[in-house]
C-alpha positions as CSV (number, residue, x, y, z in Angstrom):
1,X,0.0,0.0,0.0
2,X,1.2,3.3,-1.1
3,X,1.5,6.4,1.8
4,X,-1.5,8.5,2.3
5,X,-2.1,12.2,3.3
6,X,-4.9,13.7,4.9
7,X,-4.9,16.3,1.9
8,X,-7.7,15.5,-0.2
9,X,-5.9,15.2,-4.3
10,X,-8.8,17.4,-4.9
11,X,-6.2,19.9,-3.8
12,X,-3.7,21.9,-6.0
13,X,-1.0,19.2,-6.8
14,X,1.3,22.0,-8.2
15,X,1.2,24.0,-4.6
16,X,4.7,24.5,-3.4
17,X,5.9,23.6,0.4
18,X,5.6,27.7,0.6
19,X,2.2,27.9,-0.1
20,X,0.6,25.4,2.7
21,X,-2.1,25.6,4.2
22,X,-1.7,25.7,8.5
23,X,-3.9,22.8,8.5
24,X,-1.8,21.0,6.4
25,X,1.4,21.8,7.8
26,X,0.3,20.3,11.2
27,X,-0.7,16.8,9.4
28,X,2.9,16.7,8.2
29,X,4.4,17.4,11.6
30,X,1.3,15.4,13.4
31,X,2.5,12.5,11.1
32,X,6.2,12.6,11.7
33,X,5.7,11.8,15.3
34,X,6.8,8.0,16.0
35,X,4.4,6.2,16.7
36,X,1.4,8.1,14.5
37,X,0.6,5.7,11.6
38,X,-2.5,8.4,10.4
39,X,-4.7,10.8,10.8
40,X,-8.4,9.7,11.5
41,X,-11.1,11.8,10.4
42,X,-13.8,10.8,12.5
43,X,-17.0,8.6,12.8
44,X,-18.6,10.8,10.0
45,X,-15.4,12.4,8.8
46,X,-16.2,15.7,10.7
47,X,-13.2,16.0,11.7
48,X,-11.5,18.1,9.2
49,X,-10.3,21.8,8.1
50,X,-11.7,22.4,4.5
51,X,-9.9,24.3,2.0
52,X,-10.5,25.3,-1.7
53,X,-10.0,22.2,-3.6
54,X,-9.8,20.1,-0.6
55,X,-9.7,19.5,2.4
56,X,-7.2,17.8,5.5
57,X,-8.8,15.2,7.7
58,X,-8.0,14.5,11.1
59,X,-7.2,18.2,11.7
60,X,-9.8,20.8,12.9
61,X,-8.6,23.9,13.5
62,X,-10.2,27.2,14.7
63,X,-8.7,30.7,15.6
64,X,-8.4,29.8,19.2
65,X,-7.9,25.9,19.1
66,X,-7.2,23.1,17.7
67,X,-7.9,19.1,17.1
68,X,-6.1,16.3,15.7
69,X,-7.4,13.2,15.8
70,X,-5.2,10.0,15.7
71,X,-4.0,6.3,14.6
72,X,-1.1,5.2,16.4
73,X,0.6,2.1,16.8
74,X,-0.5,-0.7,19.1
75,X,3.1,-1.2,20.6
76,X,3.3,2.3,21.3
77,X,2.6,4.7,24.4
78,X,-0.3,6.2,24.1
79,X,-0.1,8.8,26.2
80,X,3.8,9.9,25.0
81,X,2.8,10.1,21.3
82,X,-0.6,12.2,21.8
83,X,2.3,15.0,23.8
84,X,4.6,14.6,21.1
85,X,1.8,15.0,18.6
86,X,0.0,17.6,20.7
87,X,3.5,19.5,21.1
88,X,4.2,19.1,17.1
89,X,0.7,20.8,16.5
90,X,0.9,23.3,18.9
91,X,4.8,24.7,18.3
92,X,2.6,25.4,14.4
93,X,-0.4,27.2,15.5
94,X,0.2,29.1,18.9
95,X,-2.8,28.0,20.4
96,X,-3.9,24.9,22.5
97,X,-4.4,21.8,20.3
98,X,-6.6,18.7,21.5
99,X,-5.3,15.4,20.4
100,X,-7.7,12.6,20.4
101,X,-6.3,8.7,19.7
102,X,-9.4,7.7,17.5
103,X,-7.7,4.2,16.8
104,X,-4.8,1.9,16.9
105,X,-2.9,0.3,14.2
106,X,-1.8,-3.8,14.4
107,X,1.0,-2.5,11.8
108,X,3.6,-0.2,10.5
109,X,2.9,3.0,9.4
110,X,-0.4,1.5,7.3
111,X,-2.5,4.6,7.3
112,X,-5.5,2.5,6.0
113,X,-6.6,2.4,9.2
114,X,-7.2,5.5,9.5
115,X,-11.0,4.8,10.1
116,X,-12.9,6.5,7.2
117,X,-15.3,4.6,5.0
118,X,-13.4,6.8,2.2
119,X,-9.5,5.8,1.6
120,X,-7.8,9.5,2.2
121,X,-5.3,10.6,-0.4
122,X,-1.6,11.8,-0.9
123,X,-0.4,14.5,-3.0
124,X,3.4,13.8,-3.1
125,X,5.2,16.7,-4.4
């Protein structure tokens, strides 16, 4: 299985590293935690920050707070990863950021179980 990203491909696939949104700058430091195999969007994927063109799941954010929601690994410490991840997020946005672990993956850094009904997409650039 290839590596996913919460961006929705609906999303410019030309945008430069420059040119990211906040929301989608914490998925990439929420994901480069160890231990954080995905992002997870939700029962009902309402757990998201929409964008034009797309939109990042697993990541809510507001002008006061924030929330990311999780997979991480089942050999993994919970409670470590969801500061590291809640550290990554908030060093980004300045503002208190709620992590939630929404499920736990039996394997590497499969992000297929990140718990939507719809498989989320990568843009690599």
């Amino acid at each position: 299985m290839t590596e996913q990203s919460p961006v929705s491909s609906a999303a410019d696939p030309d945008a430069g590293q420059g040119s990211r949104s906040l929301a989608e700058q914490v998925a990439d430091a929420v994901l480069a935690v160890p231990g954080v195999t995905g992002l997870h969007g939700g029962l009902f994927g309402e757990v998201a920050t929409y964008l034009p063109g797309g939109r990042v799941s697993g990541v809510a954010l507001s002008d006061d707070h924030g929330e990311v929601h999780l997979v991480v690994g089942l050999d993994q410490d919970l409670r470590s990863v969801a500061e590291d991840a809640r550290d990554a997020a908030e060093r980004l946005t300045g503002s208190p950021v709620s992590v939630t672990i929404e499920d736990i993956s039996t394997g590497g850094n499969d992000s297929a179980d990140a718990g939507d009904d719809e498989p989320e997409e990568r843009n690599h650039e």
